[in-house]
C-alpha positions as CSV (number, residue, x, y, z in Angstrom):
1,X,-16.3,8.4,-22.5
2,X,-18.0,4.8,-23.6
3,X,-19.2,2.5,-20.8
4,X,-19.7,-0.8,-20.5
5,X,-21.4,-3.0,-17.7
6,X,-20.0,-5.7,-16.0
7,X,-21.4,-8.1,-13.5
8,X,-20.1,-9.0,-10.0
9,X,-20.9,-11.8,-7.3
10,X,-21.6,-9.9,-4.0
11,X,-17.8,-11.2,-2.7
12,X,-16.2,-9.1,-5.8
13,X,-18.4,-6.0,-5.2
14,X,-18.2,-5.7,-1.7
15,X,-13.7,-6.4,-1.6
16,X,-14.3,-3.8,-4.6
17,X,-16.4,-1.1,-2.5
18,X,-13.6,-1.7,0.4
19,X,-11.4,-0.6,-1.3
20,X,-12.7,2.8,-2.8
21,X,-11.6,6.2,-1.3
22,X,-14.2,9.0,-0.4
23,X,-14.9,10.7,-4.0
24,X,-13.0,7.5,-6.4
25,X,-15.9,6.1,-8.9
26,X,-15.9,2.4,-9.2
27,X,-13.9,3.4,-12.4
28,X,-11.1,4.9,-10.9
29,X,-10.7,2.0,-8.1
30,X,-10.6,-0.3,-11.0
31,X,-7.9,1.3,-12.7
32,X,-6.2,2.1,-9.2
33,X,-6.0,-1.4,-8.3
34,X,-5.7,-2.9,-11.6
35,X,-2.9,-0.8,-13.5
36,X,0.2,-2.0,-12.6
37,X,2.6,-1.1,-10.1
38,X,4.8,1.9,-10.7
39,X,8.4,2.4,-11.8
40,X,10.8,2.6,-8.1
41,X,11.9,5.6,-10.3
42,X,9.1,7.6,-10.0
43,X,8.9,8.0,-6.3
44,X,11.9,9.9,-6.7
45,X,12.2,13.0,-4.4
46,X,8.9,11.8,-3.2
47,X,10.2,13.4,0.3
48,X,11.8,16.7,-1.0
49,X,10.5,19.3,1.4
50,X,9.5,16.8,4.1
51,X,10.1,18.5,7.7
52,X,13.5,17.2,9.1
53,X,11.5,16.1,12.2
54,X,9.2,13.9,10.2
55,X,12.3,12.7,8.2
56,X,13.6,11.5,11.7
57,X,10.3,10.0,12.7
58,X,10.2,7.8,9.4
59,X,13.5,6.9,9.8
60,X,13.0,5.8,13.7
61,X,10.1,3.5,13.0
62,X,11.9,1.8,9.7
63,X,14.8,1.4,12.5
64,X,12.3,-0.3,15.0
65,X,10.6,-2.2,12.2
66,X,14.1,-3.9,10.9
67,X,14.4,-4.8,14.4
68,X,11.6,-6.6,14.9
69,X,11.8,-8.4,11.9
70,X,15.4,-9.2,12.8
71,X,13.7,-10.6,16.2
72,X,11.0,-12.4,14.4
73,X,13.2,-14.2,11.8
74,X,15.6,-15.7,15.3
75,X,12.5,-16.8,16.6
76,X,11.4,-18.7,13.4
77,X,15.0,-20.3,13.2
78,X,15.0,-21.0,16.5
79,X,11.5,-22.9,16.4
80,X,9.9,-21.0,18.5
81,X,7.0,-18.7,16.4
């Protein structure tokens, strides 16, 4: 495979280092980060074969988190956050 160097301020490098996982090369973080976001379609049956009790859990804390937001957002229209 054909390299080539690049050159990054100290700042770039160390938000870059951050954000590589144990065993990614630099390579791999940049193409990670950089490639795009993927298709909502291929996620599908992402959970197929998930437990039923960590199904529940999921759902639970997406229930609490709707909540809160739902709190947060009558707090902002009510001038008070």
């Amino acid at each position: 495979m054909e390299t080539t160097s690049i050159a990054l301020d100290r700042e770039a490098y160390d938000l870059l280092r951050d954000r590589k996982r144990p065993g990614e090369s630099f390579s791999q973080v940049v193409k990670r980060l950089a490639g795009g976001r993927r298709p909502l379609s291929s996620f599908a049956g992402a959970w197929k074969g998930m437990p039923e009790k960590t199904l529940r859990e999921i759902q639970a804390e997406r229930k609490r988190l709707r909540e809160l937001d739902e709190q947060r957002f009558e707090r902002l229209l009510n001038g008070r956050d």
